[in-house]
C-alpha positions, 0 to 999 in steps of 0.5 A: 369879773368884778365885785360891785366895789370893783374888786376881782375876787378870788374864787374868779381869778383862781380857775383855769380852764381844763379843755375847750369848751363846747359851743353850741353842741346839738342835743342829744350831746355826749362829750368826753371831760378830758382827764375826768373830773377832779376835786376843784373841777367847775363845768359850767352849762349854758343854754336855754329851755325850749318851749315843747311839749317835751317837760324834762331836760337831763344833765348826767355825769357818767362813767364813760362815754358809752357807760350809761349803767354808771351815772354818778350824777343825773341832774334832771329838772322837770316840769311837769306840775309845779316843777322839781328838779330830781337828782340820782345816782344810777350804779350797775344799771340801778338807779339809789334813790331820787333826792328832788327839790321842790323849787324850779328854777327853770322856765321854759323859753329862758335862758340858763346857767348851771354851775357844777362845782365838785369837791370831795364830798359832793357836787355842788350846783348853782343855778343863775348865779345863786346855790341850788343843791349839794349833792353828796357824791355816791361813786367815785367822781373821779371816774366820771369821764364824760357829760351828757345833756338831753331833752327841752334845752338848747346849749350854747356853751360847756366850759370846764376849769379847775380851782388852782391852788391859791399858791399858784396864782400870782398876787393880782393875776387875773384869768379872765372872765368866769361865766359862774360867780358865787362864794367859795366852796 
């Protein structure tokens, strides 16, 4: 993709996809992230927010794909109310303590894309091409293997990519389209 002064930026050339992505998978969804995640990693969610009486939908990060005890990550925007978007961390079967933001950046019958970028410290969220969260990692991320989505949402598309080392990209090469953009973390 281009910025508007028709220059490729780096952050969008210097990815690669890790797996194929998954295409309009039905919801309850529960895939495996090949070779589990890894510092630079990108999982990219789009999809749409069905209008039901249904008021939360789930993004989790887990530890296996019949792990649900070790959920490194739970990303779960809700709508009841004002709306928040509460993120936790469940370890031996017990949740930490929930971190909510109080902004909704969903709405229901729209459209959507979630950006988890992850590095070291933390996964970091961007929704609709704009930063959302940070959320400081509390497991291990690099034992998270799988990612499960459920609740009021249609999902078009998971994609996965990781950040190459700038070293490893040839000067001017491009890979292509990347469905998420945003400054470099």
């Amino acid at each position: 993709m281009q910025s508007e002064s028709g220059h490729v930026g780096i952050e969008e050339r210097a990815f690669r996809e890790t797996q194929d992505p998954y295409i309009n998978p039905p919801v309850p969804f529960m895939g495996r992230i090949e070779g589990g995640l890894q510092d630079g990693h990108k999982v990219t969610v789009m999809g749409r927010v069905l209008s039901t009486d249904e008021n939360r939908f789930q993004v989790d990060f887990q530890m296996g794909m019949s792990d649900t005890n070790n959920v490194a990550f739970h990303f779960n925007p809700r709508f009841e109310g004002s709306g928040c978007v509460v993120c936790n961390t469940k370890q031996l079967g017990n949740w930490g303590s929930e971190e909510r933001k109080m902004q909704m950046p969903f709405q229901k019958g729209s459209l959507f894309e979630i950006c988890f970028k992850v590095d070291s410290s933390a996964f970091k969220v961007m929704v609709n091409n704009s930063i959302f969260l940070d959320y400081a990692h509390r497991l291990p991320f690099d034992q998270v293997n799988a990612i499960s989505i459920s609740g009021c949402v249609h999902v078009s598309y998971i994609s996965f990519q990781v950040r190459l080392h700038l070293a490893l990209v040839p000067r001017g090469w491009v890979w292509g389209p990347v469905p998420c953009v945003g400054p470099a973390v």
